[in-house]
C-alpha positions in Angstrom: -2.1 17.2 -5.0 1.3 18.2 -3.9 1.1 17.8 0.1 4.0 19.2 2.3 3.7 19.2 6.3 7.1 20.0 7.3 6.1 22.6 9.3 4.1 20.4 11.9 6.7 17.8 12.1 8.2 17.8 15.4 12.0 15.9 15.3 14.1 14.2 17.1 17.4 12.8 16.9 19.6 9.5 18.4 22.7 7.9 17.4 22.7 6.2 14.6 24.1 2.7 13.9 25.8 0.9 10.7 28.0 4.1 8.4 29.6 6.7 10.1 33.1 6.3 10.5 35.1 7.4 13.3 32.0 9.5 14.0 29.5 7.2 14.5 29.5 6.7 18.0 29.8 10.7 18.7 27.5 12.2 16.5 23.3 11.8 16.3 22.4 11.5 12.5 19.6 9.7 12.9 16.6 11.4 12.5 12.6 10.5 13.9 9.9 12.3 13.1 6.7 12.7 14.3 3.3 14.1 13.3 0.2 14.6 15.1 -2.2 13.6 13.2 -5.6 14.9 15.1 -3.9 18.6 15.8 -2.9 19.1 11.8 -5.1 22.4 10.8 -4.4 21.5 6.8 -6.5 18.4 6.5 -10.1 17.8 7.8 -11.9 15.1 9.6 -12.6 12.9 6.6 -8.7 13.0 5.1 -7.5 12.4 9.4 -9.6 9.5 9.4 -8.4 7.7 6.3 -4.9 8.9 7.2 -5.5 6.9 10.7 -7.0 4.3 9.1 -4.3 3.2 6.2 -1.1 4.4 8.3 -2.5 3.0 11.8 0.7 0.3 11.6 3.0 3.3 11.9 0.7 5.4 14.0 1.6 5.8 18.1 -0.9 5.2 21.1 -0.8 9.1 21.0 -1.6 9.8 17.6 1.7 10.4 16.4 2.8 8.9 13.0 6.3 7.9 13.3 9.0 7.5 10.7 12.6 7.6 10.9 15.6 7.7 8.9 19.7 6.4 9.5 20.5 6.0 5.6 22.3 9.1 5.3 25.2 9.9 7.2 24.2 13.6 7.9 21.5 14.3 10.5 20.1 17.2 7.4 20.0 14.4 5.0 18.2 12.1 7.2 16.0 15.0 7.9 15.2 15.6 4.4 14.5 11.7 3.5 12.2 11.6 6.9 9.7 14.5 5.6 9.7 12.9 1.9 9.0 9.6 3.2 6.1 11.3 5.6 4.4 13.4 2.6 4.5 10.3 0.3 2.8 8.1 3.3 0.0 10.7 4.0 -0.3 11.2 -0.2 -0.6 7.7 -0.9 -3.0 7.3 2.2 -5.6 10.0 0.7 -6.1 8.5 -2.8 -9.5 6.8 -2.8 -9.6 3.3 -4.1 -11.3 3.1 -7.7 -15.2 1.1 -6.7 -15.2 -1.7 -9.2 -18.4 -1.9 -11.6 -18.9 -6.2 -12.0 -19.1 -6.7 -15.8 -21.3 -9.2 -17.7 -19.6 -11.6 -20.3 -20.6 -10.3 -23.8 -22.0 -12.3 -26.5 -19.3 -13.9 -28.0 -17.9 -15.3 -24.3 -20.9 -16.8 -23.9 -21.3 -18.7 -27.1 -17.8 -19.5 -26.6 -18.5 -20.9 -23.3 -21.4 -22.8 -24.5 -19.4 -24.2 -27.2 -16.8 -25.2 -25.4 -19.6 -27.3 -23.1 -20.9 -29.0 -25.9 -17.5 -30.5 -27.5 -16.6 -31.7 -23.8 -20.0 -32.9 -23.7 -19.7 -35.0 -27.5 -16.3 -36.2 -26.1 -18.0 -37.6 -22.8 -19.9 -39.5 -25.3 -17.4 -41.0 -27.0 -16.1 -42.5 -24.0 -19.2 -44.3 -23.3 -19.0 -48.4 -23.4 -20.7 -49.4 -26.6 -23.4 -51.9 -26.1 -23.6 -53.9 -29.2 -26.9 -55.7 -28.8 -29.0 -52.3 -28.9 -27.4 -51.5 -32.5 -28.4 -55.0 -34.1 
């Protein structure tokens, strides 16, 4: 499922540090974006929940899931790589964990494993002292 919320993001943008150039201490590439999570019409309760509850690291006192972006040294590329990173977050949050079934050995494991008991056993043995007056 394809999800894309670029519409409810709401932006905002600062100076950014590290490339830039001559340009920047003048221009504001970085991009933050933030999404309310409660207010979103296109997922419902369940999905808002599991959303909170795998992104809450990243999630604001307000509700707001935050995620920002300084690698590209254009505010429109910053932009771009903050609502890709923000639909990957709330895809990978929604995928439902596989329940694992417990197994039970098969046949062969278990005669392997019983085996396996029964030589460490007969080797225990062999490193028993030998009492020599029994054996006369």
């Amino acid at each position: 499922m394809k999800i894309d919320i670029t519409s409810e993001i709401v932006f905002q943008t600062a100076r950014s540090g590290g490339k830039g150039g001559q340009n920047v201490n003048k221009v504001e590439t970085m991009v933050e974006g933030r999404w309310h999570i409660a207010s979103s019409p296109n997922f419902s309760d369940e999905q808002k929940l599991r959303i909170l509850e795998k992104l809450s690291n990243r999630i604001s006192a307000d509700g707001n899931l935050l995620v920002k972006s300084q690698v590209s040294r254009t505010q429109l590329g910053n932009k771009e790589l903050v609502i890709q990173k923000m639909n990957e977050l709330i895809e990978k949050a929604l995928i439902k964990k596989k329940i694992r079934l417990a197994t039970k050995p098969g046949k062969a494991a278990i005669e392997k494993r019983i085996e396996s008991k029964k030589k460490n056993a007969e080797n225990k043995l062999f490193r028993k002292k030998v009492n020599h007056r029994n054996h006369e």
